[in-house]
C-alpha positions as CSV (number, residue, x, y, z in Angstrom):
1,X,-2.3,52.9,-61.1
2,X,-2.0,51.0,-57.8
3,X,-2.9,47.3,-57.9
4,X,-6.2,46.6,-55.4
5,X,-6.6,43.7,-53.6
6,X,-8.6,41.1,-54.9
7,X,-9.2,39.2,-51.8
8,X,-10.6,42.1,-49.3
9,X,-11.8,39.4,-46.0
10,X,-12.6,36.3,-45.8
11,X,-15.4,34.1,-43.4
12,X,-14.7,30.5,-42.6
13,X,-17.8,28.9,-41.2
14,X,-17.6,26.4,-38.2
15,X,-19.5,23.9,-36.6
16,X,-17.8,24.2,-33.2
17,X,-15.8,27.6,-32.8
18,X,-13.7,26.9,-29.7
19,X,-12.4,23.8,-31.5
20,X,-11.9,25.5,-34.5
21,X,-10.1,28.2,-32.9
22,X,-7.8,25.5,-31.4
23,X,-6.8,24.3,-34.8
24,X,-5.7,27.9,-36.7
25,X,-4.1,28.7,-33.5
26,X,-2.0,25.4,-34.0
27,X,-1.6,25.4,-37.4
28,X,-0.7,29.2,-38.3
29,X,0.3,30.2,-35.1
30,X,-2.5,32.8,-35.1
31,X,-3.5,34.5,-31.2
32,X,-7.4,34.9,-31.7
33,X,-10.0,35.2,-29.5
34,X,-13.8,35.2,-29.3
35,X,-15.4,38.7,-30.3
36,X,-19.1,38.5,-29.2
37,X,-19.9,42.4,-29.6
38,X,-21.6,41.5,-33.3
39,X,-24.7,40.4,-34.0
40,X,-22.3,36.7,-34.6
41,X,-19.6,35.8,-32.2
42,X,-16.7,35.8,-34.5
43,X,-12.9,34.9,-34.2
44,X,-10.8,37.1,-36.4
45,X,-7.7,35.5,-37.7
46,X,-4.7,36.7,-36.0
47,X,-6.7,39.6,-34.6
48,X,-5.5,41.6,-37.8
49,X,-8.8,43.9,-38.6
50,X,-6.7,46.4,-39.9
51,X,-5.7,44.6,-43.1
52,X,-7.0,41.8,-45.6
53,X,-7.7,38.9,-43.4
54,X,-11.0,36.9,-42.1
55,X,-12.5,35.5,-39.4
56,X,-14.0,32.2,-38.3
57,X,-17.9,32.1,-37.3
58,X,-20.7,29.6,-36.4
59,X,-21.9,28.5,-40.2
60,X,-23.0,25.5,-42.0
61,X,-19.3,24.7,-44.0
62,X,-19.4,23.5,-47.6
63,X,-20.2,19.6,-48.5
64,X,-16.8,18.1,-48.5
65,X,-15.4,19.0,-51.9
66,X,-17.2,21.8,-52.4
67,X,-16.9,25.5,-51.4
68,X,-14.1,27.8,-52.2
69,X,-10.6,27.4,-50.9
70,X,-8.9,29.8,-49.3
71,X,-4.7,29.6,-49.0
72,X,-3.0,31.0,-46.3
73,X,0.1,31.5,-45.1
74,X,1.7,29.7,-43.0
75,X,4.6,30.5,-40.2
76,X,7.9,28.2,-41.1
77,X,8.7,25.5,-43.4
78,X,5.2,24.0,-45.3
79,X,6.2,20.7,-44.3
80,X,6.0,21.7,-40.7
81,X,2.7,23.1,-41.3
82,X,1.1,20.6,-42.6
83,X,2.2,17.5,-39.8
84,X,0.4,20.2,-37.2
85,X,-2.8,20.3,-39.5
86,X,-2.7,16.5,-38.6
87,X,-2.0,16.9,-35.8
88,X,-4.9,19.3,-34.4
89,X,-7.7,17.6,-36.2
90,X,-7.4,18.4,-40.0
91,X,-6.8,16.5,-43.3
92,X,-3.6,16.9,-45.6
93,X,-4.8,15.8,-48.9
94,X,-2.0,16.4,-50.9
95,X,2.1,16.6,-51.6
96,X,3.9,20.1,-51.8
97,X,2.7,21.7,-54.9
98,X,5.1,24.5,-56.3
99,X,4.2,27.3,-57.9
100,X,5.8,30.5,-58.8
101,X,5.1,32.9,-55.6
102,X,6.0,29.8,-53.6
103,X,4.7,26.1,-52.4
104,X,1.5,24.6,-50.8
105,X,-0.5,21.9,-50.1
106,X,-4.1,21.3,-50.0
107,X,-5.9,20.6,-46.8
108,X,-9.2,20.2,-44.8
109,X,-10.2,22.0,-41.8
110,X,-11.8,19.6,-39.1
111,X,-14.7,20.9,-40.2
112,X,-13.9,19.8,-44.2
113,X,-13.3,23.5,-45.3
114,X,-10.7,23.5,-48.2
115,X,-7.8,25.5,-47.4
116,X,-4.0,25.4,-49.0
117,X,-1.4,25.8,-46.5
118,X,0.9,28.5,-48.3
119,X,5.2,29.0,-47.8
120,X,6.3,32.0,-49.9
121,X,8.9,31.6,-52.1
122,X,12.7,32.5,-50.6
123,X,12.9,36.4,-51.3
């Protein structure tokens, strides 16, 4: 039996999506753009429909501290990662944390949606 995916997609919502667009394009290094042919614009992360991914979309985000948190991976070394979180607008709240599948740290969107900044473990 084939393992499924637990994690099938994944909406962030924003407060300001051109803004918010600016910071994942920083951070991961994702190309998106604005898709307004929905019933909600939306801003799919790294324009990857054809796989397990998510999008961004005009929302009310979680309290601060609240809300799930979503890791995801990041292009490069972690440490990298998280000085251009800073640097776009977002909150590093924590030191590397490794795990077995690899390292990350915890962080806040500009918006205060909890994410962790993922590097894979060396293969």
């Amino acid at each position: 039996m084939t393992q499924k995916p637990i994690v099938v997609w994944s909406e962030i919502p924003v407060s300001d999506m051109q803004n918010s667009m600016v910071f994942y394009q920083t951070v991961f290094g994702y190309d998106m753009s604005l898709d307004e042919t929905g019933p909600n614009p939306i801003a799919v992360l790294g324009n990857a429909m054809g796989t397990v991914g998510g999008h961004l979309y005009p929302g009310n985000p979680a309290q601060t501290g609240q809300g799930p948190t979503l890791h995801l991976a990041v292009p490069g070394k972690l440490e990298d990662a998280a000085t251009r979180c800073a640097r776009a607008g977002g909150t590093v709240l924590s030191e590397p944390i490794a795990i077995p599948p690899g390292r990350f740290v915890y962080v806040r969107d500009p918006d205060g949606n909890s994410l962790g900044l993922f590097e894979p473990a060396a293969a």
